[in-house]
C-alpha positions as CSV (number, residue, x, y, z in Angstrom):
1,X,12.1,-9.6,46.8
2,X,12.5,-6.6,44.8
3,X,10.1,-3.6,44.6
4,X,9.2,-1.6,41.5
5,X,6.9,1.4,40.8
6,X,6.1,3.4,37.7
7,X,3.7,5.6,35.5
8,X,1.4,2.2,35.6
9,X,0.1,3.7,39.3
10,X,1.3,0.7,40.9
11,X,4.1,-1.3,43.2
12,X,4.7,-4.5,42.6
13,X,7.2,-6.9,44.1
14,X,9.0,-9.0,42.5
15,X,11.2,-12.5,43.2
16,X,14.6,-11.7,42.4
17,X,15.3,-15.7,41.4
18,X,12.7,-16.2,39.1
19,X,11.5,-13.2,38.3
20,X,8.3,-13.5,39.3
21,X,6.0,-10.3,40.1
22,X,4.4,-11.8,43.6
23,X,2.2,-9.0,44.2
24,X,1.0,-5.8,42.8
25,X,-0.4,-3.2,44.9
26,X,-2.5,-0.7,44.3
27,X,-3.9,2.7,45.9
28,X,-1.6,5.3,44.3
29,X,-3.2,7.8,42.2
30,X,-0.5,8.9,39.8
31,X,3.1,7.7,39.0
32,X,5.3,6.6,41.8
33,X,9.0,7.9,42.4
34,X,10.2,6.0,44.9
35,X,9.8,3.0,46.8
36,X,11.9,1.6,50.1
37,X,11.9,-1.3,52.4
38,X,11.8,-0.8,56.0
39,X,14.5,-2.0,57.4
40,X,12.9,-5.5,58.6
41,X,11.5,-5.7,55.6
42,X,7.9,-6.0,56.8
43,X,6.5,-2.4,55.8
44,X,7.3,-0.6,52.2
45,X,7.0,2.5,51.7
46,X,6.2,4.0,48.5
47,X,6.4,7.8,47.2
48,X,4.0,9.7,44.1
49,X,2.9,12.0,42.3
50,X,-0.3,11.8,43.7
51,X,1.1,13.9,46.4
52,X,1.0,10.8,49.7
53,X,3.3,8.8,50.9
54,X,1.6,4.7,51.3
55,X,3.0,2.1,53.8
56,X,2.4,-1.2,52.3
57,X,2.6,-4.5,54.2
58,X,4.6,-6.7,52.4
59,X,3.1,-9.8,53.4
60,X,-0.6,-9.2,52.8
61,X,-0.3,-6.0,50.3
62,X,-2.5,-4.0,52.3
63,X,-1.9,-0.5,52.4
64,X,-1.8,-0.2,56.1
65,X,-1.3,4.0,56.5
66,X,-2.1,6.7,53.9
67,X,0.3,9.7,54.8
68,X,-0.9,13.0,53.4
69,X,0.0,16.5,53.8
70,X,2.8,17.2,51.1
71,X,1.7,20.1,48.7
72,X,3.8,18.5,46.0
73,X,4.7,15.2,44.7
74,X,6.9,12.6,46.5
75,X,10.3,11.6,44.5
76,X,12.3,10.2,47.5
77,X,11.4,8.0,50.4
78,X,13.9,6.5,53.1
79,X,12.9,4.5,56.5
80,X,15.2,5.2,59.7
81,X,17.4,2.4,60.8
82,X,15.1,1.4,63.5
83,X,11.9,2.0,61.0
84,X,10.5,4.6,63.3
85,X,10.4,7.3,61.4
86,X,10.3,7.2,57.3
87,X,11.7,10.7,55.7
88,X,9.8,12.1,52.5
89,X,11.2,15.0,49.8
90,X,9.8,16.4,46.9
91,X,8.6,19.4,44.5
92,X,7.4,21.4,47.9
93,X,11.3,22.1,48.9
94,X,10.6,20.4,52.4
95,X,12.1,17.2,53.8
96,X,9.0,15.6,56.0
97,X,9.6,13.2,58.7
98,X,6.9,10.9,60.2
99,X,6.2,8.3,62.8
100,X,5.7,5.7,60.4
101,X,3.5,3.7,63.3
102,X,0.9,6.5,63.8
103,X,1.2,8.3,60.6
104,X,2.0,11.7,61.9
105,X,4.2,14.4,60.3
106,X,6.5,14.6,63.0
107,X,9.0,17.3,61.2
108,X,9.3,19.8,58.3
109,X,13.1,20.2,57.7
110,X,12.9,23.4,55.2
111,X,16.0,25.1,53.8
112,X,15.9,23.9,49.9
113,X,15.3,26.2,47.5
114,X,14.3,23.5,44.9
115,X,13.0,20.5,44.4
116,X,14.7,17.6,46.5
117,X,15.5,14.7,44.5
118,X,16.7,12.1,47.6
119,X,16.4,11.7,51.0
120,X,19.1,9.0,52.7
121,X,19.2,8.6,56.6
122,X,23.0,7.8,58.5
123,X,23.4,4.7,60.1
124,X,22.5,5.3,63.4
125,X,19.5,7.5,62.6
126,X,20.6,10.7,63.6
127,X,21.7,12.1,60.8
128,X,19.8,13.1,57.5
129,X,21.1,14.0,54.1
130,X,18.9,15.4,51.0
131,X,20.1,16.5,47.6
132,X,18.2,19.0,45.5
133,X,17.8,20.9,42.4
134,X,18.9,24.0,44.1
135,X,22.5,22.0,43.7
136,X,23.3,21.7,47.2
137,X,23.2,18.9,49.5
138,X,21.9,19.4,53.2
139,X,22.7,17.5,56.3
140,X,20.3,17.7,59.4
141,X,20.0,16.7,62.8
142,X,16.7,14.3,62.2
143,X,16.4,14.3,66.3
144,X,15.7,18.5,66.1
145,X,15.6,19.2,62.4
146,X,18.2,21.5,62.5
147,X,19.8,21.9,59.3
148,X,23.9,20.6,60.5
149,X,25.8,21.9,56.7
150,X,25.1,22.9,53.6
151,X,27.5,21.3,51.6
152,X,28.2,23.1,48.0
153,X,30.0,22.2,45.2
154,X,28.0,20.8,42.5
155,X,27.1,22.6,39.3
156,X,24.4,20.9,38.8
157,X,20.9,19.5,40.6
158,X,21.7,16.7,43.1
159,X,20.1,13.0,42.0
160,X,20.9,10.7,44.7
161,X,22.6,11.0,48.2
162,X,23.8,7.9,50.4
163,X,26.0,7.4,53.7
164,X,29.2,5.3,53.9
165,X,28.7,2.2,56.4
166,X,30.0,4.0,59.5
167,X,28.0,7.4,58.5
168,X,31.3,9.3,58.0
169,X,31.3,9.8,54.5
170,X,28.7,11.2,52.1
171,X,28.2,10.4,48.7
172,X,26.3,12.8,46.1
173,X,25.6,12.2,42.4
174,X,24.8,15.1,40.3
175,X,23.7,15.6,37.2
176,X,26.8,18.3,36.3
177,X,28.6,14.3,35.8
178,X,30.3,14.1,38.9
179,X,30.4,12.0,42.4
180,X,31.0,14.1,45.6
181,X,32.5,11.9,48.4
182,X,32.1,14.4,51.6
183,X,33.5,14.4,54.9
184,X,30.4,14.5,57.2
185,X,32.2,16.3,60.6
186,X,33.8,19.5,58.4
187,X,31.9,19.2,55.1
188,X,34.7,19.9,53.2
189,X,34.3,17.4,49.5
């Protein structure tokens, strides 16, 4: 299954071999950003301009948990390896973590000075990345929120961020035409 959202206000999910949109779901107010499985594939999360963050069960399409309190729009969402906690970013400059079973803001990780494009857990959980418009790309502790580096470089805003497999290697995309491959320990590119 393969999720999609757009300007049409709505997810839908699609069957990858036949190309088949199974569902569409519905609740989202304005355009949706970004979309992501949790990581047993049961809960989706989905991220717009509307301002919330929506969990979606995948099974039934329900939207089980409305999280709200962003004073912005939502352009990046990303679950934690064990699905505990999902990580939001957006126009506000924060980085919000929640308890994705109770719906409760658990975290503001603040520090950007621009809007943050992507949000990208390690693979054990206890590491965060975000990339943002203010061309740097952060890493934090997501256990205390303590922003870990700031790694610079880039001449341009930061699109996408994502962890090697063994969480010792960061990537980041930019829009100045470059990748970034960063050493996580020294943050040296």
């Amino acid at each position: 299954v393969l999720p999609s959202g757009g300007n049409d206000q709505t997810v839908r999910l699609w069957d990858t071999h036949t190309g088949e949109c199974l569902r569409v779901l519905r609740g989202h107010t304005s355009w949706i950003w970004s979309v992501c499985f949790s990581p047993d594939g049961s809960v989706l999360a989905s991220g717009s301009n509307d301002e919330t963050v929506r969990l979606w069960d995948t099974h039934t399409g329900e939207c089980v948990r409305l999280l709200e309190g962003r004073t912005g729009w939502v352009s990046s969402v990303c679950f934690s390896p064990d699905g505990s906690v999902l990580a939001s970013g957006g126009n506000d400059q924060m980085v919000r973590l929640w308890d994705t079973h109770t719906g409760e803001c658990l975290r503001l990780l603040q520090g950007h000075t621009a809007l943050i494009w992507s949000v990208c857990f390690g693979p054990d959980g206890s590491m965060l990345a975000s990339g943002s418009n203010d061309q740097t790309v952060r890493l934090w502790d997501s256990h205390t929120g303590a922003c870990l580096q700031v790694l610079e470089g880039h001449t341009g805003l930061i699109s996408s961020v994502s962890f090697g497999p063994d969480g010792s290697v960061l990537a980041s995309s930019s829009n100045d035409e470059t990748i970034r491959l960063w050493n996580v320990k020294t943050g040296t590119c």
